[in-house]
VOBA-1610 file (N, C-alpha, C; in pm, whole numbers, padded with zeros to 5 digits, always signed):
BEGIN
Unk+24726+19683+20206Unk+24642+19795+20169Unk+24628+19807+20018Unk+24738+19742+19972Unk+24738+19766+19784Unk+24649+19631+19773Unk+24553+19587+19812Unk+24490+19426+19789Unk+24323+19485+19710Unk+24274+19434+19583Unk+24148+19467+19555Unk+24068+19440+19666Unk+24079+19306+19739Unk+24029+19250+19879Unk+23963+19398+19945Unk+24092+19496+19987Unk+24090+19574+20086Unk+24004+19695+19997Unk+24052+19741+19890Unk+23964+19832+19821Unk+23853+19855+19788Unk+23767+19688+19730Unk+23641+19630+19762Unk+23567+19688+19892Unk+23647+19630+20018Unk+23582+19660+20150Unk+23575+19834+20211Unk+23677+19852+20143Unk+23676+20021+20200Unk+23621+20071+20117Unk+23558+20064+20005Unk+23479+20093+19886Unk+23300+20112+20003Unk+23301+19939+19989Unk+23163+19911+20083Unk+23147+20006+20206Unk+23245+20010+20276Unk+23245+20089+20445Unk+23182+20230+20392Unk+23277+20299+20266Unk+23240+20454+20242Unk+23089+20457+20176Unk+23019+20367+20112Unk+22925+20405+20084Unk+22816+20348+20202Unk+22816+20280+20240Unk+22736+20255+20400Unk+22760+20424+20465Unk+22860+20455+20487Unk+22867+20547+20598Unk+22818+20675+20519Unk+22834+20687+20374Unk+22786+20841+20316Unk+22587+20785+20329Unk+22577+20664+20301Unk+22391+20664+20269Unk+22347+20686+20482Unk+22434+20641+20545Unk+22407+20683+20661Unk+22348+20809+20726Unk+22500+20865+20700Unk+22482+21005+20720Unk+22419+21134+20639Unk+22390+21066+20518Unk+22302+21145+20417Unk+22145+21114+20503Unk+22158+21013+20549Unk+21989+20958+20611Unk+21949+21010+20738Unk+22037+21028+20787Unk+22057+21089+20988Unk+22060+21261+20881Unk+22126+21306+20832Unk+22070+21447+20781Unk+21935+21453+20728Unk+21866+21392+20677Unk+21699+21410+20621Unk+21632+21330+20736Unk+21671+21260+20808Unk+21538+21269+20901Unk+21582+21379+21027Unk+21760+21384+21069Unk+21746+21522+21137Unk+21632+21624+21114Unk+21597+21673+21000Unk+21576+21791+21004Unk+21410+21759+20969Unk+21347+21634+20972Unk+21201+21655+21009Unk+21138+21682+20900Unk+21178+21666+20744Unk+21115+21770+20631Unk+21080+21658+20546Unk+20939+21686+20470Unk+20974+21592+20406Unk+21053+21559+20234Unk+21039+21457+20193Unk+21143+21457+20082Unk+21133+21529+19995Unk+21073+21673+19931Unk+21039+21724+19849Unk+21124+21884+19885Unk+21165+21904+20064Unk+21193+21988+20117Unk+21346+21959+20151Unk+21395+21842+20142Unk+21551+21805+20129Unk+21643+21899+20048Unk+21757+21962+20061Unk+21840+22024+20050Unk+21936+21935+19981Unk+21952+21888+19866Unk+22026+21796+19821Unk+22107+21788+19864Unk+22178+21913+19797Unk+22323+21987+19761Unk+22382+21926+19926Unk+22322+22013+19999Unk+22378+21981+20145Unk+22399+21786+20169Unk+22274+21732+20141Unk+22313+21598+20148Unk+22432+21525+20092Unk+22429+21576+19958Unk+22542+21521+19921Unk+22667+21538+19944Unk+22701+21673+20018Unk+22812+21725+20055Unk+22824+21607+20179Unk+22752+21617+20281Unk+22798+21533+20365Unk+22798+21409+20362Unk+22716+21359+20296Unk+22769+21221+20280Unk+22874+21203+20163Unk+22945+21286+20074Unk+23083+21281+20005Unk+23121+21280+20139Unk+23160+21357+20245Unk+23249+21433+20320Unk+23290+21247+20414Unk+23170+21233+20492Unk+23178+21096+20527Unk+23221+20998+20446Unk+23179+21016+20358Unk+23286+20890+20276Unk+23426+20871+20253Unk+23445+21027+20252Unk+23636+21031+20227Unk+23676+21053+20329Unk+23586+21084+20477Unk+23638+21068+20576Unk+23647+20882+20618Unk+23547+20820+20582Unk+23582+20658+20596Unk+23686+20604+20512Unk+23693+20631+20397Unk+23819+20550+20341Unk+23949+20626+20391Unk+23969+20772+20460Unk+24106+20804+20515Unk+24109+20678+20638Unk+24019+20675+20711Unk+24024+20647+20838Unk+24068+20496+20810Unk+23976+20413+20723Unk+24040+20269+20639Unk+24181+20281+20625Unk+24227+20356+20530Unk+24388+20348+20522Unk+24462+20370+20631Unk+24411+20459+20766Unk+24526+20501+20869Unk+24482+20375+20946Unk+24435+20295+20944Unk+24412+20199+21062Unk+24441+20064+21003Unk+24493+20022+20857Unk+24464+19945+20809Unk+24632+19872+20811Unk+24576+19766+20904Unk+24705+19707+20932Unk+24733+19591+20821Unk+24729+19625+20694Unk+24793+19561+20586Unk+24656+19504+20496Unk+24691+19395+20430Unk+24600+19281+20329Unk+24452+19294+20428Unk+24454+19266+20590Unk+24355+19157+20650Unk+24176+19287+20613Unk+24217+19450+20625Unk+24088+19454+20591Unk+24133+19581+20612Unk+23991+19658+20627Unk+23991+19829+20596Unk+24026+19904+20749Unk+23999+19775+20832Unk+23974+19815+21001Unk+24057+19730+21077Unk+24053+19779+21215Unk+24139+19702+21266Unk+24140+19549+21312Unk+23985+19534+21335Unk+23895+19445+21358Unk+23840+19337+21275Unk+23860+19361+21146Unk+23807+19312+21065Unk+23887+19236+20957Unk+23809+19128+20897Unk+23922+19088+20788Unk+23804+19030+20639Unk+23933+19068+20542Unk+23809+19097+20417Unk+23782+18929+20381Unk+23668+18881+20356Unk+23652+18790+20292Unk+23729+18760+20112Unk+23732+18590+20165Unk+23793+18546+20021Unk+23760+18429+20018Unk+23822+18397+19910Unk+23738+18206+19858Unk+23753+18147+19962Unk+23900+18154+20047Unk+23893+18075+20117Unk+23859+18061+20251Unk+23820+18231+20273Unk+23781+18243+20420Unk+23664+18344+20432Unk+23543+18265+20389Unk+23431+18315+20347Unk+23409+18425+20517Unk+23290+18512+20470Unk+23227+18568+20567Unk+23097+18523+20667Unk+23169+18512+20767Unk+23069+18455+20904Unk+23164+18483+21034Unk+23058+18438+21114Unk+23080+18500+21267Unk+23224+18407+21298Unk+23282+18526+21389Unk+23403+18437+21420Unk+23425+18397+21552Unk+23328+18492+21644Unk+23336+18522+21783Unk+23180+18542+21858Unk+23138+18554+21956Unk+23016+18620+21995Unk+23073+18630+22126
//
């Protein structure tokens, strides 16, 4: 969990999941972009984000990644499919 590897990736996860849920809030509500509620956006997608990197650290079974499932790329074990 102390690996830049892992910090990198749980870095990436929290901002995927805040532009997510900042995006599922402005098209929720049907308005268009001029009628967006920032303030509110940004609250929840902060909120989602520090809810993804808690959730990274409680599940993060060491070096291999932010998730349980997952493992962070490195020189030597680039990123690609491992399974289908």
């Amino acid at each position: 969990m102390n690996t830049i590897a892992f910090w990198k990736a749980t870095a990436e996860r929290a901002a995927r999941t805040a532009a997510q849920s900042s995006l599922a809030l402005m098209a929720g509500d049907g308005i268009g972009i001029l009628d967006v509620d920032w303030g509110e956006v940004a609250s929840v997608g902060g909120l989602a984000a520090v809810a993804a990197v808690l959730t990274a650290i409680v599940t993060s079974g060491g070096p291999v990644g932010p998730g349980l499932t997952e493992t962070v790329a490195t020189a030597t074990t680039p990123r690609r499919p491992t399974s289908i």
